[in-house]
PyMOL Python script that loads the backbone (N, CA, C, O; Angstrom):
from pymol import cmd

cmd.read_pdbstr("""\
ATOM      1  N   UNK A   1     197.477 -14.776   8.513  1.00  0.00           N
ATOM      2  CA  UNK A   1     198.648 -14.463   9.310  1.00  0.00           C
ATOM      3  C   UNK A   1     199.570 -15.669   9.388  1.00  0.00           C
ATOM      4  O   UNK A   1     199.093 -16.802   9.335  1.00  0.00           O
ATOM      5  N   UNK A   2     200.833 -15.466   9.508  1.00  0.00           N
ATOM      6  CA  UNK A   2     201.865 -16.320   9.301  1.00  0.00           C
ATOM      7  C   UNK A   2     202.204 -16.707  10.796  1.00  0.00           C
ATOM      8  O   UNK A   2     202.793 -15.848  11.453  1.00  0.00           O
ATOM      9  N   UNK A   3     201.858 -18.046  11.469  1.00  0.00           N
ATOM     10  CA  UNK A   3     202.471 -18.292  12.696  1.00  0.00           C
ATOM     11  C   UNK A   3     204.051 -18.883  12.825  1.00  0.00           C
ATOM     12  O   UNK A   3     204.580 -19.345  11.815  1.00  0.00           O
ATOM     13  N   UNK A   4     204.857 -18.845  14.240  1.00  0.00           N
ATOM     14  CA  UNK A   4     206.101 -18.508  14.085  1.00  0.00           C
ATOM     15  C   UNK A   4     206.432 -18.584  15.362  1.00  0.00           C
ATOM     16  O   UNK A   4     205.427 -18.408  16.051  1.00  0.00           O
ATOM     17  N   UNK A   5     207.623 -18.812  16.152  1.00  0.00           N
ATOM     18  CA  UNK A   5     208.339 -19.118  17.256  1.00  0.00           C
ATOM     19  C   UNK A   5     207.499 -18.074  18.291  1.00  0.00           C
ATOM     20  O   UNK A   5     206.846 -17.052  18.076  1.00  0.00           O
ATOM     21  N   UNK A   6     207.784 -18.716  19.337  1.00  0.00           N
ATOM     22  CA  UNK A   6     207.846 -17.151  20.261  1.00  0.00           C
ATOM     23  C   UNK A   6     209.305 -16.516  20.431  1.00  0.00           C
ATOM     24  O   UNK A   6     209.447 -15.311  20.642  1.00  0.00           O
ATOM     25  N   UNK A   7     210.535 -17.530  20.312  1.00  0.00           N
ATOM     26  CA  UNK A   7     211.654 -17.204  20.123  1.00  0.00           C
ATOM     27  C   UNK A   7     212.018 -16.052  18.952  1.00  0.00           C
ATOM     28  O   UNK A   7     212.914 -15.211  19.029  1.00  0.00           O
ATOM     29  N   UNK A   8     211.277 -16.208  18.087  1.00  0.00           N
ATOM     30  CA  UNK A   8     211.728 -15.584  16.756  1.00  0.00           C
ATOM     31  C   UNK A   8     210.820 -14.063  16.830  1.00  0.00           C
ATOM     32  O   UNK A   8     210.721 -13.397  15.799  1.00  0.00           O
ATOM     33  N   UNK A   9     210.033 -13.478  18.419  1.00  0.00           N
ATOM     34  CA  UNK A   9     209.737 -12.380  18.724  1.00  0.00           C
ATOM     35  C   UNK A   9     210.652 -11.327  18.596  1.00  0.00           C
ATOM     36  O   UNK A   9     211.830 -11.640  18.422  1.00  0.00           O
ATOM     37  N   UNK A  10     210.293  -9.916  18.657  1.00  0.00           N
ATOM     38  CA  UNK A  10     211.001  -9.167  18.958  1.00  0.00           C
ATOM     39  C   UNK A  10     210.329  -7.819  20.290  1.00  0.00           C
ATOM     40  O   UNK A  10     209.143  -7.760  20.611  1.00  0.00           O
ATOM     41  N   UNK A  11     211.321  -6.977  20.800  1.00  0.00           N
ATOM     42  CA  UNK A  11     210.630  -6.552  22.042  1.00  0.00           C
ATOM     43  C   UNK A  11     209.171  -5.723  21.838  1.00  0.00           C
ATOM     44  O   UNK A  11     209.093  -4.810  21.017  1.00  0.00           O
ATOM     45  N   UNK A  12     208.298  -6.038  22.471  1.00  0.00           N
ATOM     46  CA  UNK A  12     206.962  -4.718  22.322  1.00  0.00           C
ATOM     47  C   UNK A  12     206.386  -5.774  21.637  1.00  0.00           C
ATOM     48  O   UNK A  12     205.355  -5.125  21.461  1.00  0.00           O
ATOM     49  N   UNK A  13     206.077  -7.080  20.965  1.00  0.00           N
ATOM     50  CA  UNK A  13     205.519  -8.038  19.911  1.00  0.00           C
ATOM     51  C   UNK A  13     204.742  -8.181  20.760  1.00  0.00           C
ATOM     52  O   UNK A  13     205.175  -8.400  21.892  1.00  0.00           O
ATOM     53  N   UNK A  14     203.106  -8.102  20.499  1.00  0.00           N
ATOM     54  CA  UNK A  14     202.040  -8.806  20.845  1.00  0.00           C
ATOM     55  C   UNK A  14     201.853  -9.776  20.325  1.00  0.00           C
ATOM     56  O   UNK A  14     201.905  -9.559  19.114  1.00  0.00           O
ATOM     57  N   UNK A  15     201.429 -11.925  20.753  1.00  0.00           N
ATOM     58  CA  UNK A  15     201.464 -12.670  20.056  1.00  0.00           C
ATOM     59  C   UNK A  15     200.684 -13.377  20.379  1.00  0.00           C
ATOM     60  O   UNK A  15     200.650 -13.285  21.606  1.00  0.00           O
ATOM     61  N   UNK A  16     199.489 -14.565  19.827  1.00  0.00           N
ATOM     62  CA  UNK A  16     198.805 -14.854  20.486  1.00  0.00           C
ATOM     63  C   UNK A  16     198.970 -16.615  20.101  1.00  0.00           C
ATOM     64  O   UNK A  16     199.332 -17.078  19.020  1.00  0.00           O
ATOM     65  N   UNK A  17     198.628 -17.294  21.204  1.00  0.00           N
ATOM     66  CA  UNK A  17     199.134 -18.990  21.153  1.00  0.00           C
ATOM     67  C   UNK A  17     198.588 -19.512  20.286  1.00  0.00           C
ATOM     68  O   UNK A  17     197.370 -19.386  20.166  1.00  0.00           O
ATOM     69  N   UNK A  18     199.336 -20.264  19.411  1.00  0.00           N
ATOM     70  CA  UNK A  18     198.706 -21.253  18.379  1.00  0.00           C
ATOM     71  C   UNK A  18     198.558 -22.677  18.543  1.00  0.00           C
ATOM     72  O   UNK A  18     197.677 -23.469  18.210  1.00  0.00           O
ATOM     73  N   UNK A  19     199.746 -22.797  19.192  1.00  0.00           N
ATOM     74  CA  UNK A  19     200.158 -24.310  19.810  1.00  0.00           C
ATOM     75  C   UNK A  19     201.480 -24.429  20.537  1.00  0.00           C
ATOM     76  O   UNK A  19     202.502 -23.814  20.231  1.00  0.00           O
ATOM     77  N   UNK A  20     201.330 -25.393  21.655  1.00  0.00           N
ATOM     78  CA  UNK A  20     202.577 -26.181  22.432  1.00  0.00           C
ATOM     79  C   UNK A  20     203.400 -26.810  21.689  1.00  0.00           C
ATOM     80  O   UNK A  20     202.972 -27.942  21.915  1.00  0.00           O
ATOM     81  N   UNK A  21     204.521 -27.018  20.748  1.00  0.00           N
ATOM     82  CA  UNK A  21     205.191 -28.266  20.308  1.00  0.00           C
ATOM     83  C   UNK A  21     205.472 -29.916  21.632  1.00  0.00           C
ATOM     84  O   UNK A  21     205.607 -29.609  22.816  1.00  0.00           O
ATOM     85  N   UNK A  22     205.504 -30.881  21.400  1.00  0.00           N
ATOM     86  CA  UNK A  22     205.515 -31.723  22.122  1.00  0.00           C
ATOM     87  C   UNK A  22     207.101 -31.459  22.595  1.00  0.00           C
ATOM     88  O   UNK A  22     207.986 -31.205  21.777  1.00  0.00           O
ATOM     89  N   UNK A  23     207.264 -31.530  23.641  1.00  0.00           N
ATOM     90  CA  UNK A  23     208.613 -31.547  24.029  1.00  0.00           C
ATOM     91  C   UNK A  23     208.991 -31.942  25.391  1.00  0.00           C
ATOM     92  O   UNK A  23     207.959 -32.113  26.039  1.00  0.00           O
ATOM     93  N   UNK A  24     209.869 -32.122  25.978  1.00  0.00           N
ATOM     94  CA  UNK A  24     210.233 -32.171  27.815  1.00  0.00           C
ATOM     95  C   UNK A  24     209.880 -31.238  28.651  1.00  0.00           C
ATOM     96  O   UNK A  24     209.594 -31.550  29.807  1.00  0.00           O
ATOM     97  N   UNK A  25     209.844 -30.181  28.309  1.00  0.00           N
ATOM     98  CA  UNK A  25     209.480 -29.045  29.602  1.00  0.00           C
ATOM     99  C   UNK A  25     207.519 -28.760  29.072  1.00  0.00           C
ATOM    100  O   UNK A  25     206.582 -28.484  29.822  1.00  0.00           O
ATOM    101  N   UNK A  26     207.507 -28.956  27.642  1.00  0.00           N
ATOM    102  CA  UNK A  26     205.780 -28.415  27.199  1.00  0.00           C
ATOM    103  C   UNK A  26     204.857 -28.978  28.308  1.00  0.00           C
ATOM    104  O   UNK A  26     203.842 -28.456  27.846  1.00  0.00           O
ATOM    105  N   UNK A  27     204.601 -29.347  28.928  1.00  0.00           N
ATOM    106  CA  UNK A  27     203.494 -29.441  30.386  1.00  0.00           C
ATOM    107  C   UNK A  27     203.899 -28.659  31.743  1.00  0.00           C
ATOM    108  O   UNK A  27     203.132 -28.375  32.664  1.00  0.00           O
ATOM    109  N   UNK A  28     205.327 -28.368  31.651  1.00  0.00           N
ATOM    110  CA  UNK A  28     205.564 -27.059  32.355  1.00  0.00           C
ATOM    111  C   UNK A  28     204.954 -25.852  31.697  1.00  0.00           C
ATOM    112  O   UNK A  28     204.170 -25.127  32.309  1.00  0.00           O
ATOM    113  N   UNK A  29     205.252 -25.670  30.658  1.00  0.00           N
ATOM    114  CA  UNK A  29     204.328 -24.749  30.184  1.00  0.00           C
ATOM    115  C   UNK A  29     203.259 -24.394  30.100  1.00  0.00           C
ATOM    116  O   UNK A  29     203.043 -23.182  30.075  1.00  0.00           O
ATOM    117  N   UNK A  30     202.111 -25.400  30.019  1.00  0.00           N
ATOM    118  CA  UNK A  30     201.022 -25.389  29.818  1.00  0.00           C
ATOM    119  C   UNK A  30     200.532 -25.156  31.524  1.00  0.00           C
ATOM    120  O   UNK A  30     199.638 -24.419  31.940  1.00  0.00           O
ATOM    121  N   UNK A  31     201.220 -25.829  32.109  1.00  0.00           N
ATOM    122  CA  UNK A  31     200.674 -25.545  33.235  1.00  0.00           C
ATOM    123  C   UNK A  31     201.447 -23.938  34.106  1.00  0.00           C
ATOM    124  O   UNK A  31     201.002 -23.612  35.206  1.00  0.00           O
ATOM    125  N   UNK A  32     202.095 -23.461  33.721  1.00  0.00           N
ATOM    126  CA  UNK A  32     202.243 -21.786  33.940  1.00  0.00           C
ATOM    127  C   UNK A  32     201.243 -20.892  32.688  1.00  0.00           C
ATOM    128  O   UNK A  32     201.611 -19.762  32.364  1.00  0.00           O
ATOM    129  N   UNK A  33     200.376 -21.318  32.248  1.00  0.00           N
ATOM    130  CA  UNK A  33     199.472 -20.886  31.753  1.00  0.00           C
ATOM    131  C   UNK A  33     199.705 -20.762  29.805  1.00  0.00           C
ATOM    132  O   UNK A  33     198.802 -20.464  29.023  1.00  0.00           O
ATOM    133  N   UNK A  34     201.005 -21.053  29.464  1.00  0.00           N
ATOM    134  CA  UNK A  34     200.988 -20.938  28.274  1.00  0.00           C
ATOM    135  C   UNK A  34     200.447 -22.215  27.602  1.00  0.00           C
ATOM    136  O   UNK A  34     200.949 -23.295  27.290  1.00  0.00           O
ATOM    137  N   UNK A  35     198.849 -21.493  27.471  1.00  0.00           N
ATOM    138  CA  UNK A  35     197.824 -22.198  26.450  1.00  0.00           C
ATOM    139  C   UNK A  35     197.267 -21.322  25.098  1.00  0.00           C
ATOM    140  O   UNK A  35     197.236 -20.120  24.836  1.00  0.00           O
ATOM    141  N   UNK A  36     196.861 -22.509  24.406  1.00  0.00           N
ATOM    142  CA  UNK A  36     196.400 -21.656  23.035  1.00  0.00           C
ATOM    143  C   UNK A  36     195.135 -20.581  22.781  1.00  0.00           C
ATOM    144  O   UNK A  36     193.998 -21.046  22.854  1.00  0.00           O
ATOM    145  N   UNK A  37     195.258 -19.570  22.569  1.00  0.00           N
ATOM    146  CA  UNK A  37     194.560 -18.536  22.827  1.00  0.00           C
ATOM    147  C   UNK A  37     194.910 -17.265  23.579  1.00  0.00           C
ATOM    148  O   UNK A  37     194.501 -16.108  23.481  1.00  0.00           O
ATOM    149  N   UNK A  38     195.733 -17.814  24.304  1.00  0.00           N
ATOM    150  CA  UNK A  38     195.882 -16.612  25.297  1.00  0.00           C
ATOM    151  C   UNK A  38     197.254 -15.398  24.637  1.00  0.00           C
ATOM    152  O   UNK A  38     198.171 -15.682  23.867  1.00  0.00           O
ATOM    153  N   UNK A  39     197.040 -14.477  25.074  1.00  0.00           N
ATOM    154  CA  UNK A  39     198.246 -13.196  24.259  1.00  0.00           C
ATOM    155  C   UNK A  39     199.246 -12.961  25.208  1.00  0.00           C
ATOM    156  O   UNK A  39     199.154 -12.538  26.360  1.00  0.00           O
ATOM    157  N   UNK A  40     200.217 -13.303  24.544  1.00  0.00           N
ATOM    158  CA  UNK A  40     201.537 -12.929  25.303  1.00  0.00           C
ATOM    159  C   UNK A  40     202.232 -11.682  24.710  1.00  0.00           C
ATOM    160  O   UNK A  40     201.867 -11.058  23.714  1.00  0.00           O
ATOM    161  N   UNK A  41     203.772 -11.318  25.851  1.00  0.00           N
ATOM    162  CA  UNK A  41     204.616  -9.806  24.872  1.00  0.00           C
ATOM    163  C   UNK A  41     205.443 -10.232  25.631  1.00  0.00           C
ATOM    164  O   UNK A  41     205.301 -10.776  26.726  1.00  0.00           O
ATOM    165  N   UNK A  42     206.913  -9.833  24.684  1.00  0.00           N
ATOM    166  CA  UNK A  42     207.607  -9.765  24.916  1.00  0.00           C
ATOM    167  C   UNK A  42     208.108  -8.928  25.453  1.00  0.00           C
ATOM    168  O   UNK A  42     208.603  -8.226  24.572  1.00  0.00           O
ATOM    169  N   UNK A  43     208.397  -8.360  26.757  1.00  0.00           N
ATOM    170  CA  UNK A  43     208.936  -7.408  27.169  1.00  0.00           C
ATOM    171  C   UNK A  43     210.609  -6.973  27.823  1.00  0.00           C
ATOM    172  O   UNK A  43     210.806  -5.836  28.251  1.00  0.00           O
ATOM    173  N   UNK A  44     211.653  -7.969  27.821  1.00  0.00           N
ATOM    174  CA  UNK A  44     212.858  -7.815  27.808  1.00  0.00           C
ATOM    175  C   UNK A  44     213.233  -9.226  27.239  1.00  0.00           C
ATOM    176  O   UNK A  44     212.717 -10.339  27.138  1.00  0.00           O
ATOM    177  N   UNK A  45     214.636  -8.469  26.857  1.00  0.00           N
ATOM    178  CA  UNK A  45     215.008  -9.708  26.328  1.00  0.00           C
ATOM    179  C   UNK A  45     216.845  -9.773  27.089  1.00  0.00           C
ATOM    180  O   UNK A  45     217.425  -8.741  27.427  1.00  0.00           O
ATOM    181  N   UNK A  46     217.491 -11.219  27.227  1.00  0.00           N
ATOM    182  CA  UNK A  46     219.122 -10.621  28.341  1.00  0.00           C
ATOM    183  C   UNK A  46     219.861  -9.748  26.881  1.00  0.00           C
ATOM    184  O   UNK A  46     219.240  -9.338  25.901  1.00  0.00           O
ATOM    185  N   UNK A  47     221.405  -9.645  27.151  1.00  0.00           N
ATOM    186  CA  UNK A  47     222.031  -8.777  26.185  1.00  0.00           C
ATOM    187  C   UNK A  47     222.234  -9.667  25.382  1.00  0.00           C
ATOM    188  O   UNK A  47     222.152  -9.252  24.226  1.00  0.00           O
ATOM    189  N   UNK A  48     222.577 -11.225  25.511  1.00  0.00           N
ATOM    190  CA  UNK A  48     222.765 -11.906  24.080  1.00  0.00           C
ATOM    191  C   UNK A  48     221.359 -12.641  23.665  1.00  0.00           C
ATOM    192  O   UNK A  48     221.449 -13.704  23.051  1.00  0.00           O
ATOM    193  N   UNK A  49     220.443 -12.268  23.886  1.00  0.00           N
ATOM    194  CA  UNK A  49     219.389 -12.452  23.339  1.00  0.00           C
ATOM    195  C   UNK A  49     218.467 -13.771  24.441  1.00  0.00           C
ATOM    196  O   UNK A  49     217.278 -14.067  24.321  1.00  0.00           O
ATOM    197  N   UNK A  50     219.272 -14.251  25.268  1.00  0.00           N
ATOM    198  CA  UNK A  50     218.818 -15.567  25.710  1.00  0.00           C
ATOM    199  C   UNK A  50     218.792 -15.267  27.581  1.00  0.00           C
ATOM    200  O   UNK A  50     219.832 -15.313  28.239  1.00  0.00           O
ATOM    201  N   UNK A  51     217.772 -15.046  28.046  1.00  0.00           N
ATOM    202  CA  UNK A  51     216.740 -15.540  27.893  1.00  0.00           C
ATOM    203  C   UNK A  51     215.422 -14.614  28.272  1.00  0.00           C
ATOM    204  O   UNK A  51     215.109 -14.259  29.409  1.00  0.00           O
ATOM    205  N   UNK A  52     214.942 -14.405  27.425  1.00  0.00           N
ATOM    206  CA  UNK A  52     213.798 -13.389  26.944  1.00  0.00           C
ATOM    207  C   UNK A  52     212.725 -13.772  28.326  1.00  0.00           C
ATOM    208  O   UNK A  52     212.601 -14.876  28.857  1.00  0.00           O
ATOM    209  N   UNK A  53     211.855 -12.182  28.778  1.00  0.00           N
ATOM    210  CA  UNK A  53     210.964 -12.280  29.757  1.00  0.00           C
ATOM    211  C   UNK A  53     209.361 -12.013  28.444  1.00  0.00           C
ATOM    212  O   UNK A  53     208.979 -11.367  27.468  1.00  0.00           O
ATOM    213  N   UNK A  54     209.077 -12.815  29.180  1.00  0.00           N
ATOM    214  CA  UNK A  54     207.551 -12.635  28.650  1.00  0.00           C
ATOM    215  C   UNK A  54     206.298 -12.367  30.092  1.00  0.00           C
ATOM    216  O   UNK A  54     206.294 -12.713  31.273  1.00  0.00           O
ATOM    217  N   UNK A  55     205.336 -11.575  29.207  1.00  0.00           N
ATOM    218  CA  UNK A  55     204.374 -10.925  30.365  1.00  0.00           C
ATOM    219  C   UNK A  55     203.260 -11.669  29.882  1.00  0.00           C
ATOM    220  O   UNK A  55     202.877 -11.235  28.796  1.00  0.00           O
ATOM    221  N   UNK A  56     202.424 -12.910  30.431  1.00  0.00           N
ATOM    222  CA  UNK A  56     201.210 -13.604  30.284  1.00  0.00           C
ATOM    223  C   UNK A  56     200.450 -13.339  31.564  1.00  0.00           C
ATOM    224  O   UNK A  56     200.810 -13.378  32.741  1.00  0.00           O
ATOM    225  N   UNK A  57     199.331 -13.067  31.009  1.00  0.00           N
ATOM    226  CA  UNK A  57     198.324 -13.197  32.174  1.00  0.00           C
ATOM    227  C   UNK A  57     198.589 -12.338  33.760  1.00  0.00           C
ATOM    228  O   UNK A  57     198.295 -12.682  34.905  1.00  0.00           O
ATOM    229  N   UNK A  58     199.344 -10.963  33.170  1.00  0.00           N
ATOM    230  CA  UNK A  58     199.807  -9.963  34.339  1.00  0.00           C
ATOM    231  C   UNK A  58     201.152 -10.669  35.074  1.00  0.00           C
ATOM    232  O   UNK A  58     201.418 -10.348  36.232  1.00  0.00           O
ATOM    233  N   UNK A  59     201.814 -11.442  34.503  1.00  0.00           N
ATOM    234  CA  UNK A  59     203.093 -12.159  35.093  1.00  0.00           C
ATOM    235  C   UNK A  59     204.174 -12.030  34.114  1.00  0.00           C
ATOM    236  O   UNK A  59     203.970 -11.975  32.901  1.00  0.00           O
ATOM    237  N   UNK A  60     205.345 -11.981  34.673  1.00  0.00           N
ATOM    238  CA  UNK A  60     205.953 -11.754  33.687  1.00  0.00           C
ATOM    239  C   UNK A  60     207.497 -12.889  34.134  1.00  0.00           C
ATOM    240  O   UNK A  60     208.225 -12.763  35.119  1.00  0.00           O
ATOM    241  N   UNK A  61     207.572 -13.681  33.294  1.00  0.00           N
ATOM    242  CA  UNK A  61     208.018 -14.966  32.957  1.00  0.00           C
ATOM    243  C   UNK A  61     209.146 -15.215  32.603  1.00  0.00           C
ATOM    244  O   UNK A  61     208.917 -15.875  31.590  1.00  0.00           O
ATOM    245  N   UNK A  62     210.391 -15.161  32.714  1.00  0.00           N
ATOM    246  CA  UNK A  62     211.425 -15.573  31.662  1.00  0.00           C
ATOM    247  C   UNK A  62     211.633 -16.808  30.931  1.00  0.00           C
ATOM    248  O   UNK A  62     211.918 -17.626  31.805  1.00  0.00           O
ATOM    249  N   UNK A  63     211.646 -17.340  29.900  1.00  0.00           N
ATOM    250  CA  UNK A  63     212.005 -18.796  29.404  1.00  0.00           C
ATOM    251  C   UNK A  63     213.383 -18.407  28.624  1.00  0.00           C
ATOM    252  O   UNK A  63     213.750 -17.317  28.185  1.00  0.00           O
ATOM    253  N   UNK A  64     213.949 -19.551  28.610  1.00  0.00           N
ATOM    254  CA  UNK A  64     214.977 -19.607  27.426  1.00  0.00           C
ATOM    255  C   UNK A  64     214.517 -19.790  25.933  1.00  0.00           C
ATOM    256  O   UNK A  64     213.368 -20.084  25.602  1.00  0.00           O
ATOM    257  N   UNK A  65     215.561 -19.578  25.088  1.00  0.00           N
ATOM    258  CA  UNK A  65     215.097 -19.299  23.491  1.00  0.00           C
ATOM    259  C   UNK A  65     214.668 -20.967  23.361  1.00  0.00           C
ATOM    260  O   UNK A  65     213.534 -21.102  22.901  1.00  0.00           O
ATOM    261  N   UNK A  66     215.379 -22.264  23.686  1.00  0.00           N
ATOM    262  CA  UNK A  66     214.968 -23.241  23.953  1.00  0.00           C
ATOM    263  C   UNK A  66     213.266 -23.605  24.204  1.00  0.00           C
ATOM    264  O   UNK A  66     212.549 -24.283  23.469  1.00  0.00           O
ATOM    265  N   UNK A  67     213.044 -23.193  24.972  1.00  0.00           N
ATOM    266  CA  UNK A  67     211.719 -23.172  25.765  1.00  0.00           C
ATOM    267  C   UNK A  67     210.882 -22.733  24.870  1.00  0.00           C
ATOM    268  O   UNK A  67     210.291 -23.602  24.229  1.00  0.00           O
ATOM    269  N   UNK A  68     210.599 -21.369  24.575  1.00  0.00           N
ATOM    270  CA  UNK A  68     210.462 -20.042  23.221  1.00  0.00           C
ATOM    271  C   UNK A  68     210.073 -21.027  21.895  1.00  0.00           C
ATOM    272  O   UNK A  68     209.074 -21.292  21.227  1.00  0.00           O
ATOM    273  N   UNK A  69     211.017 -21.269  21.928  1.00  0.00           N
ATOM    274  CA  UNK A  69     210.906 -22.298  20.283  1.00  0.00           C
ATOM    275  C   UNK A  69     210.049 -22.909  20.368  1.00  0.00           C
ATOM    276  O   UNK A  69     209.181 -22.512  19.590  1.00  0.00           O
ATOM    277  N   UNK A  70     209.680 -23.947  21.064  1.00  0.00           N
ATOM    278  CA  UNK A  70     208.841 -24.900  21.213  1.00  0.00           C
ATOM    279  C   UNK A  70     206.775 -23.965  21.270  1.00  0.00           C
ATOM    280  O   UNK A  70     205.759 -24.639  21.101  1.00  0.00           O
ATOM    281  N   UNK A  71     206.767 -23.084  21.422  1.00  0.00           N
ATOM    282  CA  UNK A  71     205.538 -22.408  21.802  1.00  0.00           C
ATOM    283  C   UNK A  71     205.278 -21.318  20.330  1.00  0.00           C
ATOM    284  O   UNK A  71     205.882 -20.258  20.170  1.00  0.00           O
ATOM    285  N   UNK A  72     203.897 -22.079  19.040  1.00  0.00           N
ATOM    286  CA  UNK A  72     203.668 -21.629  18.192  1.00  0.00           C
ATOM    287  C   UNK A  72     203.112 -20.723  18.209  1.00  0.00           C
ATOM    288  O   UNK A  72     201.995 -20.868  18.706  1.00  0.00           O
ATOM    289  N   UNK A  73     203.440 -19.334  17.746  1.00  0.00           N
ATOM    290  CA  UNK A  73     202.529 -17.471  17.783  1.00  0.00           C
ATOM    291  C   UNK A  73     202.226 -17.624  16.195  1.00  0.00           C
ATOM    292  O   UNK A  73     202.518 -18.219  15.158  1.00  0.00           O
ATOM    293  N   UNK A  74     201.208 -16.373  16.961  1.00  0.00           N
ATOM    294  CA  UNK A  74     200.657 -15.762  15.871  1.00  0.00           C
ATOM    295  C   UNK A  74     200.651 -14.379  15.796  1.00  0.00           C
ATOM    296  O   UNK A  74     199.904 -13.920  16.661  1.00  0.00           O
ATOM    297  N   UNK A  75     201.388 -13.188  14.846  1.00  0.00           N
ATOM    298  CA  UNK A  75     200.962 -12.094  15.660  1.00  0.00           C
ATOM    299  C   UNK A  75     199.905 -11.070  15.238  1.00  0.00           C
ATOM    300  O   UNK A  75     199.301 -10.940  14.173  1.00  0.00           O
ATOM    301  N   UNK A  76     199.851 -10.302  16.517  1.00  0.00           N
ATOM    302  CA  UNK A  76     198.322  -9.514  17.071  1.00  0.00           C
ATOM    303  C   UNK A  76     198.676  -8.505  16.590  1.00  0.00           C
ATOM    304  O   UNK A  76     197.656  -7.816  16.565  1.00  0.00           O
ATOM    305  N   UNK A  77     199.525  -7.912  16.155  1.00  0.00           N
ATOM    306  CA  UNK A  77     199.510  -6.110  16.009  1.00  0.00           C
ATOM    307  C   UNK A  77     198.829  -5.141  15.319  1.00  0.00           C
ATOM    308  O   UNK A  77     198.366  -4.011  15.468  1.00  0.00           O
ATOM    309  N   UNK A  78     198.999  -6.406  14.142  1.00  0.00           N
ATOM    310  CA  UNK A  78     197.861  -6.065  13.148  1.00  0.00           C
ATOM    311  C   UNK A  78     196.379  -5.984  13.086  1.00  0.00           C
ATOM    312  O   UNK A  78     195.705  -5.618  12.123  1.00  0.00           O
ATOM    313  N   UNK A  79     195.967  -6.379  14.257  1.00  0.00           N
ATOM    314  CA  UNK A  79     194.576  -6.285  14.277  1.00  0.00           C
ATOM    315  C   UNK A  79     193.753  -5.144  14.828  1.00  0.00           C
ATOM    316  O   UNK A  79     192.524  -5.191  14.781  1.00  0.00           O
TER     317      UNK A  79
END
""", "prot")
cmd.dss("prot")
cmd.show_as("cartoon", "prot")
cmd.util.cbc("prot")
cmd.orient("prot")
């Protein structure tokens, strides 16, 4: 499987964590639970695309495509 943004999701995408990129907000992240392993979805996204809600761990999250980028998927659908 080919891993890939969480930004570069689309709506209904099941995806599962590959890795944090190092960045300024990545320990905000990690500490709202986006760690490697765990399956995220995309479930809305605003009208110009920015800034997408994601549902982890029964929560459902908004980040910016900014944010998104930085957090490596893998996706689940296929399995």
């Amino acid at each position: 499987m080919k891993s890939n943004s969480l930004a570069k999701q689309t709506f209904g995408e099941k995806v599962q964590i590959k890795n944090i990129l190092d960045s300024s907000f990545s320990n905000k992240l990690i500490e709202l639970g986006f760690i490697t392993g765990q399956t995220v979805e995309v479930v809305f996204s605003a009208p110009f695309g920015d800034p997408i809600a994601i549902e982890l761990n029964g929560s459902v999250l908004s980040l910016r495509l900014e944010e998104a980028a930085t957090i490596e998927v893998e996706n689940t659908n296929s399995l």
